[in-house]
C-alpha positions in Angstrom: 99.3 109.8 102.1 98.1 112.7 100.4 100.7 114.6 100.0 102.2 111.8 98.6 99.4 110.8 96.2 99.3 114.3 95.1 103.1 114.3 93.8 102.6 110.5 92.0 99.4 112.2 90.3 101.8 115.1 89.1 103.9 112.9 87.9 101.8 110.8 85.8 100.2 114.0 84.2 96.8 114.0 86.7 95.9 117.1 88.3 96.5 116.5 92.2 93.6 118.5 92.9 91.8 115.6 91.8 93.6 113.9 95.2 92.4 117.4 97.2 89.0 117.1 96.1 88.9 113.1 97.7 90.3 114.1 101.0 88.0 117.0 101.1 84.7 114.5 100.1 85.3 111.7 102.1 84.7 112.3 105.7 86.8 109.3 107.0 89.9 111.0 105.8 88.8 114.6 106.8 88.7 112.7 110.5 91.8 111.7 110.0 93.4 114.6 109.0 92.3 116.5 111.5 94.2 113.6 113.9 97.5 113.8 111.6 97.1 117.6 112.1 96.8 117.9 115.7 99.3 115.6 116.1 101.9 117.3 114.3 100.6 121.0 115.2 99.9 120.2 119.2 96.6 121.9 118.2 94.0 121.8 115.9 93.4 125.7 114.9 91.2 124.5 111.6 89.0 121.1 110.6 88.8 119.5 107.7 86.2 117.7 109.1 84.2 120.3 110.7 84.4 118.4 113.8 87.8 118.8 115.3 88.7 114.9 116.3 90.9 113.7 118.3 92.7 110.7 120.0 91.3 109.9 123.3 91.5 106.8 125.5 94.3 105.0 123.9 94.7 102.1 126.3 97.5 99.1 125.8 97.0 96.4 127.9 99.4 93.8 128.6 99.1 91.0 131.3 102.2 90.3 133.6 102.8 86.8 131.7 103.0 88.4 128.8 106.0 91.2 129.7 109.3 90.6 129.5 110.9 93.5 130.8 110.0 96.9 131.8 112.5 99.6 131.8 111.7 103.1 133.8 114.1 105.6 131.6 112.7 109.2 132.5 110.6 110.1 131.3 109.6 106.9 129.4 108.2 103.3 130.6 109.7 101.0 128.1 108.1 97.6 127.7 109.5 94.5 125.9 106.0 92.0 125.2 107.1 88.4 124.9 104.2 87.6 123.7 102.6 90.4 121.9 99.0 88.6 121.1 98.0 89.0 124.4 98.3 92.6 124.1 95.3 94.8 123.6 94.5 97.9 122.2 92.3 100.6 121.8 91.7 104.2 121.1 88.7 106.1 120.1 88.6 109.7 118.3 86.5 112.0 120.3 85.0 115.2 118.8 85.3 118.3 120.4 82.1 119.5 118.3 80.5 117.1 120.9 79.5 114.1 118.1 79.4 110.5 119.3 83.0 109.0 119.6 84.4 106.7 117.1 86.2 103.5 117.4 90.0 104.2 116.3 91.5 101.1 114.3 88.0 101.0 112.8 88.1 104.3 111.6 91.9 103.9 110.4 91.2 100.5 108.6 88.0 102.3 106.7 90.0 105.1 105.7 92.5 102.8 104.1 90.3 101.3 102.0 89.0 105.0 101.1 92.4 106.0 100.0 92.8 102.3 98.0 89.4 102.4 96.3 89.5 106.1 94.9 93.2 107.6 95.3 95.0 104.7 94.7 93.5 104.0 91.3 93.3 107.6 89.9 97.2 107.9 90.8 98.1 104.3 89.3 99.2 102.7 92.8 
């Protein structure tokens, strides 16, 4: 998201550090860089958030009734949800500076509205 924010503020003549300077302020999207990161680096080496989060206990949970089909295709489980409001989910981001974990769609869903409240507007989206 910011890297693409950054090149729609270039393009419409506003400094992207302007975008740099919001994901560096706001703390819900430092979290979630650090997440992004890890993911794509298999390790988190630096924090943008000081605090080094992570995804932890990501549970799906689907009743029986619910499944359709599960396929064992090594080294995947694939599952085919015929009725996918009975799934549930949930993850958390755990710290590994040791602060109090943090509910993950929560976290996602306020970070959003971060990025549409200040980003968004600044880079004309």
């Amino acid at each position: 998201m910011k890297d693409y924010l950054k090149t729609l503020c270039a393009s419409r003549g506003v400094a992207a550090s302007r975008i740099e300077h919001i994901a560096n302020a706001e703390r819900l999207l430092s979290i979630t860089a650090d997440i992004a990161n890890r993911a794509k680096h298999g390790v988190l080496k630096e924090s943008r958030s000081g605090d080094f989060a992570r995804l932890q206990n990501v549970i799906i949970s689907v009743p029986q009734s619910a499944l359709a089909r599960i396929v064992f295709d090594r080294p995947a489980v694939k599952l085919t949800v015929d009725i996918p409001e009975d799934a549930e989910l949930f993850a958390e981001i755990g710290f590994d500076s040791g602060r109090a974990p943090m509910d993950a769609f929560q976290t996602a869903a306020d970070a959003l509205t971060v990025w549409e409240t200040l980003a968004f507007p600044l880079a004309g989206v």
